[in-house]
VOBA-1610 file (N, C-alpha, C; in pm, whole numbers, padded with zeros to 5 digits, always signed):
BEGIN
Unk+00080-00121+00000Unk+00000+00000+00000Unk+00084+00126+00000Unk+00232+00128+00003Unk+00327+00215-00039Unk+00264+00315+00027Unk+00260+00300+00207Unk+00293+00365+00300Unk+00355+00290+00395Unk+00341+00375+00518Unk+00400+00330+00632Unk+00280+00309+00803Unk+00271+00180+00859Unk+00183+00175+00955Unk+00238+00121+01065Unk+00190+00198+01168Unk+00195+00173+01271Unk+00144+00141+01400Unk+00198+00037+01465Unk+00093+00021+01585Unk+00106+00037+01703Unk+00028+00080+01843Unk+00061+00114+01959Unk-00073+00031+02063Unk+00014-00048+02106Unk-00076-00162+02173Unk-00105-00157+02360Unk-00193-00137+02430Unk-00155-00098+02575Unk-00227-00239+02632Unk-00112-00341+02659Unk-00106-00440+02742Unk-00020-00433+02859Unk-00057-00504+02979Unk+00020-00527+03074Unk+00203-00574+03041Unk+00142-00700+02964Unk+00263-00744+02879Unk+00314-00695+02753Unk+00401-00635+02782Unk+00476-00576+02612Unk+00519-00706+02530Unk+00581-00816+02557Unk+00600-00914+02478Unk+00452-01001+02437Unk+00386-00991+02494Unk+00235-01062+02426Unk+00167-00911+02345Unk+00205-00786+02371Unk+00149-00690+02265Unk+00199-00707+02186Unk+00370-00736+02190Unk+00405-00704+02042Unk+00410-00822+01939Unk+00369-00944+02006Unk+00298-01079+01948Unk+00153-01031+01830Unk+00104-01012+01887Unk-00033-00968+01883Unk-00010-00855+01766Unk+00094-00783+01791Unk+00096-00636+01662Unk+00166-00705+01529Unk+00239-00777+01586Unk+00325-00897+01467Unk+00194-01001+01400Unk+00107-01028+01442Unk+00039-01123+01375Unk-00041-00995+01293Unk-00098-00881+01361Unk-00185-00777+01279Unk-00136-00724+01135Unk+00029-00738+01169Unk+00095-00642+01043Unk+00105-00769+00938Unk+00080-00911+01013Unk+00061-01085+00894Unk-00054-01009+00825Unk-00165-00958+00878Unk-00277-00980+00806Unk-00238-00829+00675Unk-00187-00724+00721Unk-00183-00673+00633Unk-00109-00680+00556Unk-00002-00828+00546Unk+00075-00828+00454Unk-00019-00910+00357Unk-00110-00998+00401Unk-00261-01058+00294Unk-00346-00963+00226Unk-00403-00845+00325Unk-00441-00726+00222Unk-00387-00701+00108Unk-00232-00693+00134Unk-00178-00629+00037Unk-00134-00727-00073Unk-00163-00859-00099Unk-00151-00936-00172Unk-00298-00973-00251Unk-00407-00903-00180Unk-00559-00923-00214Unk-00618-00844-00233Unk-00535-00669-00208Unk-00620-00563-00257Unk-00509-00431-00362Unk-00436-00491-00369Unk-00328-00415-00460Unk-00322-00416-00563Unk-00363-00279-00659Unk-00420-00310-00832Unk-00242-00345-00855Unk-00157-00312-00800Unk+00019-00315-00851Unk+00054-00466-00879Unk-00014-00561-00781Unk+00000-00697-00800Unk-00093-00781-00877Unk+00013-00833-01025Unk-00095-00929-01096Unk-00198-01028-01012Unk-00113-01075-00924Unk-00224-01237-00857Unk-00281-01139-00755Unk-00355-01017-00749Unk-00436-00992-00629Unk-00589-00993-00674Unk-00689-00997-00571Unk-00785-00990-00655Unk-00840-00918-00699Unk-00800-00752-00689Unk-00801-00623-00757Unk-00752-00644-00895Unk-00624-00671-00922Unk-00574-00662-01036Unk-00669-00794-01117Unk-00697-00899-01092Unk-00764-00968-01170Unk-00875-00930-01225Unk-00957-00831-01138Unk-01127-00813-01188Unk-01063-00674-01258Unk-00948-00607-01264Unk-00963-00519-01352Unk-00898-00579-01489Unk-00857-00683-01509Unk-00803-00774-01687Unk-00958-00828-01704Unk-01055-00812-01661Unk-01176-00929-01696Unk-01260-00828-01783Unk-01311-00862-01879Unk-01385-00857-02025Unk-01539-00822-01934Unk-01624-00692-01990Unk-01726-00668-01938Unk-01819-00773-01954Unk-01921-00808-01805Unk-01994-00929-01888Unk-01954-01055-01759Unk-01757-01071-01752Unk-01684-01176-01699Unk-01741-01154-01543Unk-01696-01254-01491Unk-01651-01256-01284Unk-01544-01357-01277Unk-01535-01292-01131Unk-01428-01405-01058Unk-01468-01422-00937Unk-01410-01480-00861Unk-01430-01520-00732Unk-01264-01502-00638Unk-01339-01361-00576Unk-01260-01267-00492Unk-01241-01379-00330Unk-01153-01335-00264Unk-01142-01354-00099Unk-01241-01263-00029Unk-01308-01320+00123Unk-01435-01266+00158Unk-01354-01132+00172Unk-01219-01078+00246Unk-01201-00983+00265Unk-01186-00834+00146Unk-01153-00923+00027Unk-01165-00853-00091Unk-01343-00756-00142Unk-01420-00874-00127Unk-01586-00865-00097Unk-01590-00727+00004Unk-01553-00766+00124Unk-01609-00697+00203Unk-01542-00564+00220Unk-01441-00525+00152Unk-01350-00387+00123Unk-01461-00285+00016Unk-01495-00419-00103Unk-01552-00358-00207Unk-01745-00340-00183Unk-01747-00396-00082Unk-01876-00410-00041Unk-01872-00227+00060Unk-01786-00191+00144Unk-01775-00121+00201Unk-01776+00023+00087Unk-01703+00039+00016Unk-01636+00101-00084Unk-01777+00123-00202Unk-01880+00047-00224Unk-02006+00046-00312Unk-02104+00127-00229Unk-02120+00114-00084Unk-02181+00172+00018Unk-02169+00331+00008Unk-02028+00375+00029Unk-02021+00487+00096Unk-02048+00578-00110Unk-02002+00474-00178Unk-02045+00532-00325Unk-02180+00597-00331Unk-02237+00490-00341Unk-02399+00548-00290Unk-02447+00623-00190Unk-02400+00590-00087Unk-02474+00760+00042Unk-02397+00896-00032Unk-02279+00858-00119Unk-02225+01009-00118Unk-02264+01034-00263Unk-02332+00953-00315Unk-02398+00997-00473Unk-02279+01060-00622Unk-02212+00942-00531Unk-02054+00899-00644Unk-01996+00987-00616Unk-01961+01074-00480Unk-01869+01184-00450Unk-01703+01108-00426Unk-01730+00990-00421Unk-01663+00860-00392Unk-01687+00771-00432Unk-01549+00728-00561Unk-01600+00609-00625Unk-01470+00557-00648Unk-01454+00446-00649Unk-01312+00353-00654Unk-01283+00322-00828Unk-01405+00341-00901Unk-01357+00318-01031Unk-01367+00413-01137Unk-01398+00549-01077Unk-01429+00662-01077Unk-01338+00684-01280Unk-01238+00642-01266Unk-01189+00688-01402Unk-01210+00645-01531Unk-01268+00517-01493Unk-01379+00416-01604Unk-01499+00419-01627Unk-01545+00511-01571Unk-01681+00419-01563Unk-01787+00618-01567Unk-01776+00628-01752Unk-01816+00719-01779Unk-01999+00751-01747Unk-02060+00605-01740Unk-02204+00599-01694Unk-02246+00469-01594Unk-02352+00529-01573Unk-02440+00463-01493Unk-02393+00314-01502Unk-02398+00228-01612Unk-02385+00078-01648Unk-02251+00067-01642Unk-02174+00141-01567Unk-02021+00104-01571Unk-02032+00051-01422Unk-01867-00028-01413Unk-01857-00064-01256Unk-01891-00230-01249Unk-01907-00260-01113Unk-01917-00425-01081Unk-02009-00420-01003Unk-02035-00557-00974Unk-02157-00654-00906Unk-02110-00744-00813Unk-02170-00717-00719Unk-02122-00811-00599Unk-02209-00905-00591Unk-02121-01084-00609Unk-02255-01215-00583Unk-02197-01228-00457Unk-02294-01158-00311Unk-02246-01190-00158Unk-02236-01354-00144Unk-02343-01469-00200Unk-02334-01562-00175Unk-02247-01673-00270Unk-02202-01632-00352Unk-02060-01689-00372Unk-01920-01613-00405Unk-01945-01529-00323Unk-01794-01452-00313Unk-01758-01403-00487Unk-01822-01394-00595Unk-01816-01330-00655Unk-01806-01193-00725Unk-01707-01138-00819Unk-01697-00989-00895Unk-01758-01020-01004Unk-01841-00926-01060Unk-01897-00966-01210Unk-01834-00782-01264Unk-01799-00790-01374Unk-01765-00685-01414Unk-01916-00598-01517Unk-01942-00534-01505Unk-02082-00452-01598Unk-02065-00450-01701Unk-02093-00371-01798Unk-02116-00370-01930Unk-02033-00288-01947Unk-02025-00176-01930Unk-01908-00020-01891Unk-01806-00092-01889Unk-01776-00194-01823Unk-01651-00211-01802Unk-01602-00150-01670Unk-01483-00125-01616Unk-01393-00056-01518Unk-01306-00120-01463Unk-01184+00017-01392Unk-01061-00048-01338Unk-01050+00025-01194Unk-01067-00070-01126Unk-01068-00022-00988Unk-00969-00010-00878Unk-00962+00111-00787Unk-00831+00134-00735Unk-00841+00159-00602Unk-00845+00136-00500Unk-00895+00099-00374Unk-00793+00222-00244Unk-00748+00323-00346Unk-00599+00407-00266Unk-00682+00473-00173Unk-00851+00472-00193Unk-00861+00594-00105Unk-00990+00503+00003Unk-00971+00376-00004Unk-01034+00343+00148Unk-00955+00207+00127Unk-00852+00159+00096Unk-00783+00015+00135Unk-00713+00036+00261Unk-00611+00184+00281Unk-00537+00163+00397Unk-00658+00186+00518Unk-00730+00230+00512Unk-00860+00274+00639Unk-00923+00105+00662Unk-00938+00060+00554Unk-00993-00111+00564Unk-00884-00140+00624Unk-00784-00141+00594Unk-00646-00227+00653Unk-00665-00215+00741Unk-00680-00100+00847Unk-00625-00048+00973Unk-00776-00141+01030Unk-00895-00147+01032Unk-00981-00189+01092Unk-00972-00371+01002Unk-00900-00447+00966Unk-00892-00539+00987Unk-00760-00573+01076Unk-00656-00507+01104Unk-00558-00557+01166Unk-00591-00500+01341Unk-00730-00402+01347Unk-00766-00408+01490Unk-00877-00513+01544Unk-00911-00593+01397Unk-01005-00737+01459Unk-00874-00813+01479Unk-00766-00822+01415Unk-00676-00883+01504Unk-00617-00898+01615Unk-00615-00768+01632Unk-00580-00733+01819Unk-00674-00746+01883Unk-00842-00788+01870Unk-00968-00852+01935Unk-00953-00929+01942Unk-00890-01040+01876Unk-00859-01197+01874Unk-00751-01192+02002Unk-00665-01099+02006Unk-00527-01129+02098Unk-00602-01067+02227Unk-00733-01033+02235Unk-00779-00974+02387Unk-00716-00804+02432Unk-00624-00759+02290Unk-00574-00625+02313Unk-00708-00566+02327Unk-00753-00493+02410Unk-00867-00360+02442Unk-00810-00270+02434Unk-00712-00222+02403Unk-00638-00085+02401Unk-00545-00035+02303Unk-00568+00047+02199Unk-00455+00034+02071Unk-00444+00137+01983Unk-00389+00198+01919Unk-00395+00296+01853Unk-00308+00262+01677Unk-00400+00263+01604Unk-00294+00192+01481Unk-00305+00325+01363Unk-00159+00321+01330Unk-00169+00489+01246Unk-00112+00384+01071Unk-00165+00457+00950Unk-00107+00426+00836Unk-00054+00565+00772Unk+00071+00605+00795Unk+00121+00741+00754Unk+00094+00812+00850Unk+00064+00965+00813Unk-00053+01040+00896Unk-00158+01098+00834Unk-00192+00992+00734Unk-00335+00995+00697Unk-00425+00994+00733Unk-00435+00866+00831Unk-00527+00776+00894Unk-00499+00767+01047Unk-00579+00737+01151Unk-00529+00661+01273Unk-00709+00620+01272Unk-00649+00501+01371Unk-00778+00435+01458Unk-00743+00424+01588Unk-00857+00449+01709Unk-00817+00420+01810Unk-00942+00339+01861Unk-00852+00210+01923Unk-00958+00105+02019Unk-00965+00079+02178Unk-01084+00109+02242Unk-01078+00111+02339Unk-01022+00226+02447Unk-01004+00211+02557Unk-00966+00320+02585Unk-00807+00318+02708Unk-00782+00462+02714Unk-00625+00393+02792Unk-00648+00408+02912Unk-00567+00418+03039Unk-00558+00371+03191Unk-00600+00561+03243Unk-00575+00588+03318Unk-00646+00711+03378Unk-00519+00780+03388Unk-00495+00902+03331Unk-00341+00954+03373Unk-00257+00953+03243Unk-00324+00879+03112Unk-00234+00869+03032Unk-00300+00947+02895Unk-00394+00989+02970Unk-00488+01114+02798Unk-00517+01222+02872Unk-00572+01324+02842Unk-00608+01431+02869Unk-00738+01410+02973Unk-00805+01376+02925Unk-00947+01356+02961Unk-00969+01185+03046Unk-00836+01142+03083Unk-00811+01005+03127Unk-00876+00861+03086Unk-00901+00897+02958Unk-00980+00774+02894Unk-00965+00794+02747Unk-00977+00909+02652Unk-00964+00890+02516Unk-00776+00861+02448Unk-00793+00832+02332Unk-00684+00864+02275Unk-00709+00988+02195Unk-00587+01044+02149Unk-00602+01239+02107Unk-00539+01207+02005Unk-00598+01273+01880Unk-00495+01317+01792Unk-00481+01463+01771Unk-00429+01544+01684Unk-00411+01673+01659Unk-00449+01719+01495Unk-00509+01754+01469Unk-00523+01796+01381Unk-00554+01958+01324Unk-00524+02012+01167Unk-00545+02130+01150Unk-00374+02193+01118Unk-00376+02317+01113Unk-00285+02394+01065Unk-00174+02416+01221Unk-00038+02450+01215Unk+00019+02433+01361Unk-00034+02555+01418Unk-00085+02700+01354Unk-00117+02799+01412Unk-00264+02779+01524Unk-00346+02707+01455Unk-00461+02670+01485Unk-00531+02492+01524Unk-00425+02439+01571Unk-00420+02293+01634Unk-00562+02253+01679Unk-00617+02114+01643Unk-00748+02122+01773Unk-00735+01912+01829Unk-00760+01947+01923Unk-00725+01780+01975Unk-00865+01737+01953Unk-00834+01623+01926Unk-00985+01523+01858Unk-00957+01377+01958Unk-01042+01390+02056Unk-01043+01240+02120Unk-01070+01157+02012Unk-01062+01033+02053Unk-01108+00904+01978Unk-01120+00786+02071Unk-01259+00765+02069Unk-01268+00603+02109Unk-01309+00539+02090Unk-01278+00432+02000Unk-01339+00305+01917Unk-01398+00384+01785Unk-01304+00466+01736Unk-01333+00555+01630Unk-01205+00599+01570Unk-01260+00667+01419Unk-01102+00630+01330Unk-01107+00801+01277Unk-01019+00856+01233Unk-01020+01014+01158Unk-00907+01021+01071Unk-00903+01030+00975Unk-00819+01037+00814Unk-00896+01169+00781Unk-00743+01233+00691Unk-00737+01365+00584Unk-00675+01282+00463Unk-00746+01388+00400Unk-00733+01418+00284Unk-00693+01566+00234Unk-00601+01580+00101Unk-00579+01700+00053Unk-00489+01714-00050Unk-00437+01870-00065Unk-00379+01868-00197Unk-00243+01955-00131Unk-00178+01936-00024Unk-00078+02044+00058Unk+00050+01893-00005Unk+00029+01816-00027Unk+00165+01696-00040Unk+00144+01710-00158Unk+00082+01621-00246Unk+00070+01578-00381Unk+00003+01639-00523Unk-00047+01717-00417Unk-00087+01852-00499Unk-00206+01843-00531Unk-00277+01880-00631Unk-00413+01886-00666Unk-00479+01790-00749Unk-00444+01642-00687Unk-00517+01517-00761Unk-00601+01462-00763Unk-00674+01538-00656Unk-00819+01480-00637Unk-00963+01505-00761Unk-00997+01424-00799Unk-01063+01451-00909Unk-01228+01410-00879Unk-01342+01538-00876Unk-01430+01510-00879Unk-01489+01370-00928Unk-01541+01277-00908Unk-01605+01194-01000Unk-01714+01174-01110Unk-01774+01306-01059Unk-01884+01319-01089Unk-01875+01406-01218Unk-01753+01494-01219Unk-01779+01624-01285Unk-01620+01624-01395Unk-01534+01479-01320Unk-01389+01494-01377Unk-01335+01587-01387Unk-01334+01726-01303Unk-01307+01865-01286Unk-01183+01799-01114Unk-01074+01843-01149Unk-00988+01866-01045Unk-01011+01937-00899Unk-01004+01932-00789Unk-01051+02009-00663Unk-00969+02103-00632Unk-01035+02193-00711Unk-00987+02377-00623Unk-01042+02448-00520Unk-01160+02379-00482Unk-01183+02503-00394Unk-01159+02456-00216Unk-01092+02345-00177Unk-01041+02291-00072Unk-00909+02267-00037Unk-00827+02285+00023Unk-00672+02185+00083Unk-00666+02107+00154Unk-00750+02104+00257Unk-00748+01972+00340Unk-00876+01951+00425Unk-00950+01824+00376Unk-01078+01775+00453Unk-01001+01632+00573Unk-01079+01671+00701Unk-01068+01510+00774Unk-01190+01502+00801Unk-01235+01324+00811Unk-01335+01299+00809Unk-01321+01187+00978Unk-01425+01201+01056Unk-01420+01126+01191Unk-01565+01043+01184Unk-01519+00883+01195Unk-01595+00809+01177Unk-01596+00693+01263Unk-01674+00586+01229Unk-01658+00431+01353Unk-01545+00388+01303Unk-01543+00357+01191Unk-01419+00254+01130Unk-01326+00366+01011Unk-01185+00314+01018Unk-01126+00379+00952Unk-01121+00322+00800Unk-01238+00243+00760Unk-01262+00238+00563Unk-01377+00347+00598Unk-01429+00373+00656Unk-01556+00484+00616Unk-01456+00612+00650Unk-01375+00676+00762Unk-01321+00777+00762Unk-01219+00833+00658Unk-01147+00704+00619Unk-01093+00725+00479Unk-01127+00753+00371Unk-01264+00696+00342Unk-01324+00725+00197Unk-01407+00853+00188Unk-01407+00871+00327Unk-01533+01029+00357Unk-01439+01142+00383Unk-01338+01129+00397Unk-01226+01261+00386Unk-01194+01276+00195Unk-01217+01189+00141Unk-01164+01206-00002Unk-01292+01249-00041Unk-01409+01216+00029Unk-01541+01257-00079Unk-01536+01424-00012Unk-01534+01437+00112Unk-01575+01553+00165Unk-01486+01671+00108Unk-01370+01628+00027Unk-01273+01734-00038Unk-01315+01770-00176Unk-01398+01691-00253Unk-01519+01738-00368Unk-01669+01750-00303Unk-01717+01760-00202Unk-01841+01778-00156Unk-01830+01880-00158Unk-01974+02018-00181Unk-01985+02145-00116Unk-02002+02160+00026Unk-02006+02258+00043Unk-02048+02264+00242Unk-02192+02243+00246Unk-02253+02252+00182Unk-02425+02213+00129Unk-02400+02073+00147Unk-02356+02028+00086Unk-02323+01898+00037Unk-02321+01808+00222Unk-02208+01868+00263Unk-02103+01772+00376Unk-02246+01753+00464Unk-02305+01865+00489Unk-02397+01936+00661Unk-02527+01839+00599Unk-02577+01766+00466Unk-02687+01740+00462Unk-02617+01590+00452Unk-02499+01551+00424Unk-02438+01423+00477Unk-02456+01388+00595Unk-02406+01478+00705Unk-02349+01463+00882Unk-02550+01510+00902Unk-02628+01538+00856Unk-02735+01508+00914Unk-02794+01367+00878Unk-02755+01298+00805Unk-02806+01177+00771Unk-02717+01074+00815Unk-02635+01091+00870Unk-02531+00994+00910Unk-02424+01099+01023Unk-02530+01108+01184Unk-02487+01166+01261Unk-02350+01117+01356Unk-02311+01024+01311Unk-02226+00923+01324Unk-02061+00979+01333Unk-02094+01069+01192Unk-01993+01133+01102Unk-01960+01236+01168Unk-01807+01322+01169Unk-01788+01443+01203Unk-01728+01476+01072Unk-01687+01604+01052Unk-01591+01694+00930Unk-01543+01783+00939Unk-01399+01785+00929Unk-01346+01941+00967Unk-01267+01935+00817Unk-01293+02105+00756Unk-01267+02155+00664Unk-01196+02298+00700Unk-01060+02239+00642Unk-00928+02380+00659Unk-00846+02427+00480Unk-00861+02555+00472Unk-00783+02566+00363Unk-00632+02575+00391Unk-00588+02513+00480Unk-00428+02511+00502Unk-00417+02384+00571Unk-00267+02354+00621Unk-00275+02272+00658Unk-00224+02116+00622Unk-00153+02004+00687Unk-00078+01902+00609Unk-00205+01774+00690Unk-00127+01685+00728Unk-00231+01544+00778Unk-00208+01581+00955Unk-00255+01433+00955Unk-00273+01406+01109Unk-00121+01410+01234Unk-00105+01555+01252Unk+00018+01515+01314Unk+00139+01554+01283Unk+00100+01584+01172Unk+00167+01668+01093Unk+00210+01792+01136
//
């Protein structure tokens, strides 16, 4: 996923945390063999060589990335779309068969690219891994794009003696964002410049620099910081009333999380 992740685990035992963070970073080395368009044998790169019409039969976790990723397409009315550069109409795009783990590719055709909710999926499958190891306490960052935080820490060790904090915003104007059992990713154009491309309109994003989006899981906070950087402010406030779930902070300055 050509970043960098990290994990922060709060067990009694540091050698059974860092067991536990070693098996999490196994699973994302399977993501990245099952959701990487860069790798021929993943099952990204396969459903994008398949002839409109074709399927294959994806891994459930592949399903359930792209199942996640079709979702937030639709509440945001393609403000967010993973195949966004193919798929000039309506009949473009894929089909999910839930009951046999199947991709069917549409008629449109498309090539799908998962950059802007795979690492947010990652991070909330390698914290069902630390559920398996009994970790209740964890904080897992991919860059400073993204963080998730699970559970909460000991009394004395956050501000508020129970959340985890991140920082976000410009350094003049900092604001701390608890998190618990909740994920917050930016998006913007202050690194890589201005690549974010409407989907809807294939018009480039000028009138934003940096959206973060605060959500349950970090595949929805990931994919809702990239939509919320082509959303209007019309747009975001009639989102976060339908999905009160959601927070959004919108800065015209400004780098990522921590930054």
């Amino acid at each position: 996923m050509a970043t960098v992740f990290t994990i922060t685990a709060a067990h009694a035992e540091p050698d059974y945390a860092r067991q536990a963070a070693r098996a999490a970073l196994e699973e994302l080395d399977l993501l990245e063999d099952r959701l990487s368009r860069f790798r021929p044998s993943s099952d990204i790169a396969r459903i994008n060589r398949l002839p409109p019409g074709q399927k294959t039969t994806v891994a459930p976790e592949t399903l359930a990335c792209l199942q996640a990723a079709l979702t937030i397409e639709q509440q945001t009315d393609r403000a967010f779309d993973i195949g966004y550069a193919s798929q000039p109409s309506a009949d473009a795009g894929i089909e999910l068969g839930k009951a046999g783990g199947t991709v069917r590719v549409l008629a449109g055709g498309g090539r799908l690219d998962l950059g802007g909710i795979g690492k947010g999926f990652a991070l909330d499958r390698m914290a069902a891994i630390l559920d398996e190891w009994d970790i209740q306490a964890a904080q897992l960052w991919t860059s400073t794009s993204t963080v998730l935080a699970k559970g909460v820490l000991a009394k004395g060790t956050s501000p508020d003696g129970s959340a985890w904090s991140v920082s976000i915003g410009p350094e003049h104007a900092r604001r701390q964002i608890p998190l618990v059992d909740a994920a917050i990713s930016a998006s913007g154009t202050s690194v890589r410049g201005r690549h974010i491309v409407d989907p809807r309109s294939g018009h480039r994003v000028c009138h934003r620099v940096r959206c973060w989006a605060k959500a349950p899981t970090a595949a929805e906070a990931d994919a809702l910081s990239t939509a919320f950087m082509v959303m209007s402010d019309t747009e975001i406030t009639e989102y976060r009333r339908r999905h009160p779930h959601v927070s959004a902070y919108v800065s015209e300055e400004g780098l990522g999380i921590g930054d």
